[in-house]
C-alpha positions as CSV (number, residue, x, y, z in Angstrom):
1,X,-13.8,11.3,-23.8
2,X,-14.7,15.3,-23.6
3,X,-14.7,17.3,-20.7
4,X,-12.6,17.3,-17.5
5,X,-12.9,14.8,-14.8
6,X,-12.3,15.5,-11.3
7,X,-9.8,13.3,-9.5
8,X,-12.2,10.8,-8.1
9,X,-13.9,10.4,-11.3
10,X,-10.6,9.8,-13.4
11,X,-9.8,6.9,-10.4
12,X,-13.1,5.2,-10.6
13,X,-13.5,5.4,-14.5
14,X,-10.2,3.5,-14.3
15,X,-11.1,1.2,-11.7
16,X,-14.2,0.6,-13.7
17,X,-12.9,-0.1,-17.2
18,X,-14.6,3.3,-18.7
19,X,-12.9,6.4,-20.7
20,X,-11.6,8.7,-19.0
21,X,-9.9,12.3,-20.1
22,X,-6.3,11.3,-19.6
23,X,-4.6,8.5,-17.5
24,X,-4.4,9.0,-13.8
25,X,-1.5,10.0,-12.0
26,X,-1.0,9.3,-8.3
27,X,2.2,9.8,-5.6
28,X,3.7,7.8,-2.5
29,X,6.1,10.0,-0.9
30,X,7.5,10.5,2.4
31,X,6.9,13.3,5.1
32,X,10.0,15.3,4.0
33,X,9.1,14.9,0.6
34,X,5.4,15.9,1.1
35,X,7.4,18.9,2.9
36,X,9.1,19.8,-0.1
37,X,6.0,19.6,-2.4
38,X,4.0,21.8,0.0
39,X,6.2,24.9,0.0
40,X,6.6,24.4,-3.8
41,X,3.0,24.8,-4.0
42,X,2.5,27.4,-1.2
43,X,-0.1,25.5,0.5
44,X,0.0,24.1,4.1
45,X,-2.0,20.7,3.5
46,X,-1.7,17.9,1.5
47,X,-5.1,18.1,0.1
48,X,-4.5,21.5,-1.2
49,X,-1.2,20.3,-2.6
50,X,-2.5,17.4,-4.5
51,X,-5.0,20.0,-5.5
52,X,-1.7,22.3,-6.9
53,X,-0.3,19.6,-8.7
54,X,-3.4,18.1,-10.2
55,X,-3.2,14.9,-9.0
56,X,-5.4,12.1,-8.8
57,X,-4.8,11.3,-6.0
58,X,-5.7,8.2,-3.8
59,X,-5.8,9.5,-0.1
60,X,-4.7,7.2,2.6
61,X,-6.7,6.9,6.2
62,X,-5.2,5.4,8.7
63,X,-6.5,4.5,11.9
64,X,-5.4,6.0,15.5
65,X,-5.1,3.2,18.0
66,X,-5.0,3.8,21.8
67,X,-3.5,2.1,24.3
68,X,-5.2,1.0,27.7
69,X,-3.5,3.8,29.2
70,X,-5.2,5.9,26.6
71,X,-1.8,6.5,24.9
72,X,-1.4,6.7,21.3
73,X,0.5,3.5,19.7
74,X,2.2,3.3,16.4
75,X,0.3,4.2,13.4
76,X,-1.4,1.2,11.7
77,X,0.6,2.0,8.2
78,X,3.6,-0.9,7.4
79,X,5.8,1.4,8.5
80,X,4.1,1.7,12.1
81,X,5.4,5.1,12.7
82,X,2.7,7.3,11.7
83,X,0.7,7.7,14.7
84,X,3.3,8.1,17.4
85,X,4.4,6.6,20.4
86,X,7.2,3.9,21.0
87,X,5.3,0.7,20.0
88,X,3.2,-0.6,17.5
89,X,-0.6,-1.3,17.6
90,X,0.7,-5.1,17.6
91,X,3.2,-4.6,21.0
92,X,6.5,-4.0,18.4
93,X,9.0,-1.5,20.3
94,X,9.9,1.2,17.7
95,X,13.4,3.0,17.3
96,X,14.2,5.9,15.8
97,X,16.5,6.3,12.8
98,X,18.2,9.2,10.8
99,X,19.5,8.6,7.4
100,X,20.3,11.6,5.9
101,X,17.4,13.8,5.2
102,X,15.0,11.0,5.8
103,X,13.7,10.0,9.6
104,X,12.1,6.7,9.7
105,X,11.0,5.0,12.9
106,X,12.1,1.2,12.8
107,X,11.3,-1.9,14.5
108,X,12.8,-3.0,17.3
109,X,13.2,-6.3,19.1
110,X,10.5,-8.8,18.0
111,X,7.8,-9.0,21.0
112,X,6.7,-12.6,19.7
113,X,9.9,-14.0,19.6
114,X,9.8,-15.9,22.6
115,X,6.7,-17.3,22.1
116,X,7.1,-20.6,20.7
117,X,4.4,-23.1,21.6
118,X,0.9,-22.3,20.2
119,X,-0.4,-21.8,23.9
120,X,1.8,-19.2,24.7
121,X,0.3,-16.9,22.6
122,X,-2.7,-16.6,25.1
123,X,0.0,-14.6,27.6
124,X,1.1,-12.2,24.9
125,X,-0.1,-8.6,26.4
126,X,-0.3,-6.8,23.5
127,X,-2.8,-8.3,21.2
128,X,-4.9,-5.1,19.9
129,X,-8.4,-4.2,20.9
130,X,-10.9,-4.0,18.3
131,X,-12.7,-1.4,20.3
132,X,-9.5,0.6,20.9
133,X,-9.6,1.8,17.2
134,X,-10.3,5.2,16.4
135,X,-13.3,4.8,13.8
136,X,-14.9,8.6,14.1
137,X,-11.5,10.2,13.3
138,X,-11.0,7.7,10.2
139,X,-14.4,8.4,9.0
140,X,-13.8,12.3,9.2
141,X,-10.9,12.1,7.5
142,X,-12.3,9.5,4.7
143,X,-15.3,12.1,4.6
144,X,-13.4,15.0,3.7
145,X,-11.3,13.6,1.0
146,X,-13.7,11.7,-1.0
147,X,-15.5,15.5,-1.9
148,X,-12.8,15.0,-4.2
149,X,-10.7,12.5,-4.3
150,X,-10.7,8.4,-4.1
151,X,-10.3,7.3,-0.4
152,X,-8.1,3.4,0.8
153,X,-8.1,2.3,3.4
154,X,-7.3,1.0,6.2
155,X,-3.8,-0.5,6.3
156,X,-4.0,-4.5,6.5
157,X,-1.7,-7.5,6.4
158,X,-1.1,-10.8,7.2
159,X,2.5,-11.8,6.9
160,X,4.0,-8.6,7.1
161,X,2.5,-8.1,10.9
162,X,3.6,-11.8,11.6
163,X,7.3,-10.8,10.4
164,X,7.1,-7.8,12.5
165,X,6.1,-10.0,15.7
166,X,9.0,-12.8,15.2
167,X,11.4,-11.1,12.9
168,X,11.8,-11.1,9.7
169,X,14.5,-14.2,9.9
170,X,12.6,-16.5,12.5
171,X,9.7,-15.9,10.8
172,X,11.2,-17.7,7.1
173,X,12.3,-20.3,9.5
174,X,8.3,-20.7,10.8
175,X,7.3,-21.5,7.6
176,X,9.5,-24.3,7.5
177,X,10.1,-26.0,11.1
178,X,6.9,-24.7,12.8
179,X,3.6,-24.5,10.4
180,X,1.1,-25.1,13.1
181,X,2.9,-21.8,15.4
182,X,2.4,-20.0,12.1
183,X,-1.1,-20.7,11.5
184,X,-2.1,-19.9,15.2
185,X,-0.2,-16.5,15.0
186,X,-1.8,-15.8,11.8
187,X,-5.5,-16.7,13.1
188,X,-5.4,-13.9,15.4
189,X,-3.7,-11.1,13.2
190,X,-6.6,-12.3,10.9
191,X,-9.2,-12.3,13.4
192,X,-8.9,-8.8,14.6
193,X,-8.3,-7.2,11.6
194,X,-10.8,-8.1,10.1
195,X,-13.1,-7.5,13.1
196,X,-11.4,-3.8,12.9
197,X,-12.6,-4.1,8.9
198,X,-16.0,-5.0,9.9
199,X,-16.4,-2.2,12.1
200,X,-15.2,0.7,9.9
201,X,-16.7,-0.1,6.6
202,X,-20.3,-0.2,8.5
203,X,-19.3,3.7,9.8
204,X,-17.9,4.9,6.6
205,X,-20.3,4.3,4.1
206,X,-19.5,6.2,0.5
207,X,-16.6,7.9,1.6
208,X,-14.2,4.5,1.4
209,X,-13.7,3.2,-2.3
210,X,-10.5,0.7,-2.0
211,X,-8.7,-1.4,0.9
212,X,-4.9,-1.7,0.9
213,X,-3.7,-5.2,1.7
214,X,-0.2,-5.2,1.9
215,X,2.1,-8.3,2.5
216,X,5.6,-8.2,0.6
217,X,5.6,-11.8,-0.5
218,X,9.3,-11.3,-2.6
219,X,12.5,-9.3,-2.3
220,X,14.8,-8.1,-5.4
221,X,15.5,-11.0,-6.7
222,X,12.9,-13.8,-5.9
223,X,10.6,-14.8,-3.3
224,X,10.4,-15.0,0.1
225,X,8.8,-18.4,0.6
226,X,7.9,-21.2,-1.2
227,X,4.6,-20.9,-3.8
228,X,3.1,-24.2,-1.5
229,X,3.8,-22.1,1.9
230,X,2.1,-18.7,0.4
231,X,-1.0,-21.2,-0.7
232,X,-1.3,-23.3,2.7
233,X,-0.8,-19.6,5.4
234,X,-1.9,-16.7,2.9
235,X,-3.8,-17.8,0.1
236,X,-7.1,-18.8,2.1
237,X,-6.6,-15.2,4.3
238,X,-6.1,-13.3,1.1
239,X,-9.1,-15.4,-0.2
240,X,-11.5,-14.4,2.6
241,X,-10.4,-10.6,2.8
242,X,-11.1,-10.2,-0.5
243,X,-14.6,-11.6,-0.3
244,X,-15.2,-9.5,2.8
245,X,-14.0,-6.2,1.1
246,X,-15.8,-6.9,-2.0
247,X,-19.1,-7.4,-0.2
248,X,-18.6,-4.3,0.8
249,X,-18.6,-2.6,-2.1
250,X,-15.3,-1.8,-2.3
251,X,-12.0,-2.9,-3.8
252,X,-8.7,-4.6,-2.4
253,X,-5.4,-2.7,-3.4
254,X,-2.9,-5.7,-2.9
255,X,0.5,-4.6,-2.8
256,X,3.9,-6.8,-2.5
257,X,7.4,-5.3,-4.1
258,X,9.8,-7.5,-5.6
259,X,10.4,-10.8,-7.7
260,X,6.3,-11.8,-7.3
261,X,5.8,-13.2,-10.7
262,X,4.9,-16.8,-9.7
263,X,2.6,-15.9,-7.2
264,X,1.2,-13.5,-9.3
265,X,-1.7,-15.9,-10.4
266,X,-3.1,-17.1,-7.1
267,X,-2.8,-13.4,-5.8
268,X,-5.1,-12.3,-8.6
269,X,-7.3,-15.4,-8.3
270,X,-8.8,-14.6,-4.7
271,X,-10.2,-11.4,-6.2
272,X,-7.4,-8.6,-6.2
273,X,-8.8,-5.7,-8.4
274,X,-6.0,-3.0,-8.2
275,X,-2.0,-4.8,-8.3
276,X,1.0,-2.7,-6.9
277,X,3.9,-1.8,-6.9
278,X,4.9,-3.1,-10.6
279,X,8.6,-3.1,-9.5
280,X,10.5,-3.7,-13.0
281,X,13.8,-3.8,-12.0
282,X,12.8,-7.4,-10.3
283,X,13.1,-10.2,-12.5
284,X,9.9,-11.6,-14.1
285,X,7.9,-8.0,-13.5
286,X,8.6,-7.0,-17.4
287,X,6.4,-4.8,-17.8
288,X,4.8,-6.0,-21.3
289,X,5.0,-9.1,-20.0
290,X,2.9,-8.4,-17.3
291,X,0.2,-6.4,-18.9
292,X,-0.1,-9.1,-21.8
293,X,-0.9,-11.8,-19.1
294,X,-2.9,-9.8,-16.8
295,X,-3.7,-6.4,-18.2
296,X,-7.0,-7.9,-18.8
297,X,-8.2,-8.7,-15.5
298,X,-6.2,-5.8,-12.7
299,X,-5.6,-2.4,-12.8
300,X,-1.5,-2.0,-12.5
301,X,-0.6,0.9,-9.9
302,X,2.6,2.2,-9.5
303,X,6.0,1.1,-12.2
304,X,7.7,4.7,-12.1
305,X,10.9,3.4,-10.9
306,X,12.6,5.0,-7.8
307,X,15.7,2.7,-7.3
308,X,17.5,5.0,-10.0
309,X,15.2,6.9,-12.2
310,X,13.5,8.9,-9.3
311,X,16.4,9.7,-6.7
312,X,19.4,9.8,-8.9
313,X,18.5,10.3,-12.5
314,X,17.8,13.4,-14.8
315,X,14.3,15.3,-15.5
316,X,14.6,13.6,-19.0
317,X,15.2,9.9,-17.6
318,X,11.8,10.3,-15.7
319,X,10.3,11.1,-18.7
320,X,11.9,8.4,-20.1
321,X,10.6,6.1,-17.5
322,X,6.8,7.4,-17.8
323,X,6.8,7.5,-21.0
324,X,7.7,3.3,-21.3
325,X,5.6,2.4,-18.3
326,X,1.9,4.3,-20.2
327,X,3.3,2.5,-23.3
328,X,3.0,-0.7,-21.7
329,X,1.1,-0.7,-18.3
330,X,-1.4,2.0,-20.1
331,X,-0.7,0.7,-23.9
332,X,-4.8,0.2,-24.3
333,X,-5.5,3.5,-22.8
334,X,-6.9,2.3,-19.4
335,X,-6.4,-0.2,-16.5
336,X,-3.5,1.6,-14.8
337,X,-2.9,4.2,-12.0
338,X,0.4,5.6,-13.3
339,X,2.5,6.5,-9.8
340,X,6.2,6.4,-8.2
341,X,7.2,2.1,-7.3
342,X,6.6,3.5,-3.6
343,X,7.3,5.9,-2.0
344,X,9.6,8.9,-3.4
345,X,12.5,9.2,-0.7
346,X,14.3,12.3,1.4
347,X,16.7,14.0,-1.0
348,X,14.8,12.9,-4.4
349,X,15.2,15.9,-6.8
350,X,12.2,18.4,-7.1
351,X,12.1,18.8,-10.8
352,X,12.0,14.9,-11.2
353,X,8.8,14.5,-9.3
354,X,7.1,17.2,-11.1
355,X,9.0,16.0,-14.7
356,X,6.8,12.4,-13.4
357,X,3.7,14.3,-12.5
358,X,4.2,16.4,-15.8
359,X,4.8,13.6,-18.3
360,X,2.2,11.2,-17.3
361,X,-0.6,13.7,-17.4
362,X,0.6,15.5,-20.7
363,X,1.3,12.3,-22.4
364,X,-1.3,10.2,-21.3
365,X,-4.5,12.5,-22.6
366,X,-7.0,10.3,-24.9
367,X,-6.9,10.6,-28.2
C-alpha cells in the first residue's frame, strides 16, 4: 500500500478488510488525561490533538438529554457523567468522587430497586423521552469529525442500564429468582433506545460510521451470568440491534471487559463487526488464541494493557506490550484497531502513552 491515508481512511480500510499504509492506532482516555495530551500538543481541542499525535482516531458523539424542566441529565456514555447534572438520562442519582488526580461521577442509590412486580414499572418517573434527545447537536458534532476522522456512536446497552437501575448485586440475583421482572425492564431500555437509534441515524446520514454497544457481560476472572441467562435476556436484543444498525449502513462496536471467552461465539454470531476491549490479563482472552479463532470474522480493538503496562510500567514495557499485541491481534497485517484496554487513567505517565502511540504506528507500517 503507497501513499498516506487520512485517519478515516486507515479506519474504514480496516473495517473493510483492505490494505492500508500502517495499522491504526486509536486512544480512550479520561478528561485529565486528554488535559495532559492537549498542553503537550499546544492545542486547545481534542480534534486538533488527535490531529498532533496522528491518531486515527475514532471520535465519540454522545447525545445531550434534557429533562422536563429543560435541565441537562447525565451524559448518555456508561459512565453517565458526561453531560452534567445530578442524575442519569435513566432517573440514576449521581455522586461525585475524587481519587487522586482522577474525578469520576458515580452512581448512586438504584432508582429501580423498589420496583419489584412487573406493573410497577408503569409508576417509575423517569423513563427517558425519545423526543427529549438532543439530535441537531449530535449530528453537528458527528458532522465535523467525520471531515476527518471515523465517527460511533451513540452510547447503547442493555444490561449495563438494567444494572445501573437495580444495582449491580440485585440485578445477578434477577437473573436467577425473577426472569420475567428482568425481561419487562429490559423491553423498555430496549424500546427507547432503539427508538432514540431510529431517530438519529435518519438525521445523520454519512457522518456516523459505527455504533458502540456496550454491556460488560464478565469481570476479571469469569462471567457474570450464566451462558443460558445471557442467551434467554441479551442474545435476542443483541441480535435485533445488530440487524437494525446494520441496515443502516453502519457497524456495531460491541464492547464487554473481562473473562468473555464463552460468550464470545454467540456475541459474534448476532452480527458484531468490530470486538473490544481484548482484555488479556483475563483468563481465556489469549491473545493468539483469540485471533486464531476469530481473527477471521471481527476486527479486534483495544489489547494495550492498562492494569500494569500503561499506569505503572516503563516506556520500554509499552513497547513491549504493542509490539506482542500487532504480532498477534495484527499478525496478518489487518483486522485490528490497535488502542489502550480502556481508558488510560489520571496519573498514567506521559511518555508511556506516546511510547504506545509511537510503537504501534512505527512498527505496524506494511511491508
Amino acid at each position: 500500500m503507497s501513499g498516506t491515508m487520512t485517519p478515516r481512511e486507515r479506519i474504514m480500510a480496516v473495517l473493510n478488510r483492505k490494505p492500508v499504509d500502517r495499522l491504526p492506532v486509536d486512544l480512550w482516555h479520561t478528561p485529565e488525561v486528554g488535559e495532559v495530551l492537549r498542553q503537550h500538543c499546544g492545542v486547545a481541542d481534542d480534534l486538533a490533538m488527535y490531529r498532533a499525535l496522528n491518531l486515527d482516531k475514532i471520535v465519540w458523539v454522545f447525545m445531550d438529554y434534557q429533562t422536563a424542566a429543560g435541565d441537562r441529565a447525565g451524559g448518555q456514555s456508561g459512565a453517565g457523567a458526561e453531560g452534567g447534572g445530578d442524575r442519569t438520562m435513566w432517573g440514576v442519582p449521581l455522586k461525585q468522587i475524587q481519587a487522586g488526580e482522577a474525578h469520576y461521577a458515580e452512581f448512586g442509590s438504584a432508582p429501580l430497586a423498589g420496583f419489584n412486580a412487573v406493573e410497577s414499572l408503569d409508576d417509575y418517573p423517569w423513563w427517558p423521552r425519545v423526543e427529549q434527545f438532543d439530535y441537531d447537536s449530535a449530528v453537528a458534532k458527528a458532522q465535523e469529525a467525520a471531515r476527518e476522522f471515523a465517527v460511533i456512536g451513540p452510547w447503547v446497552s442493555h444490561f449495563e442500564i438494567y444494572c445501573q437501575l437495580r444495582g449491580l448485586e440485585q440485578s445477578l440475583m434477577d437473573l436467577v429468582e425473577a426472569p420475567e421482572l428482568v425481561d419487562a425492564i429490559l423491553d423498555r431500555v430496549e424500546s427507547i433506545q432503539t427508538e432514540m437509534m431510529q431517530r438519529f441515524f435518519a438525521r445523520a446520514g454519512n457522518a456516523l460510521d459505527l455504533v458502540f454497544i456496550s454491556d460488560d457481560i464478565a469481570g476479571q476472572r469469569s462471567l457474570l451470568m450464566s451462558p443460558a441467562s445471557w442467551k434467554r435476556h441479551l442474545q435476542p436484543r443483541l441480535k435485533r440491534w445488530c440487524d437494525l444498525i446494520h441496515s443502516h449502513g453502519l457497524r456495531v462496536f460491541y464492547h464487554t471487559d473481562g473473562a468473555a471467552r464463552r460468550l464470545l461465539q454467540p456475541i459474534l454470531d448476532c452480527g458484531v463487526d468490530i470486538l473490544n476491549p481484548i482484555q488479556h490479563a483475563c483468563p481465556g482472552m489469549e491473545l493468539e488464541e483469540l485471533k486464531r479463532d476469530f481473527g477471521h470474522r471481527v476486527v479486534f480493538h483495544g489489547g494495550v494493557d492498562n492494569q500494569f503496562a500503561l499506569p505503572r510500567g516503563t516506556p520500554e514495557d509499552v513497547r513491549r506490550e504493542v509490539r506482542h499485541c500487532l504480532e498477534t491481534l495484527g499478525a496478518d497485517g489487518a483486522g485490528y484497531i490497535c488502542c489502550s484496554c480502556h481508558n488510560v487513567q489520571a496519573g498514567t505517565p506521559l511518555e508511556n502513552i506516546l511510547a504506545m502511540i509511537e510503537t504501534a504506528q512505527c512498527e505496524s507500517n506494511q511491508k
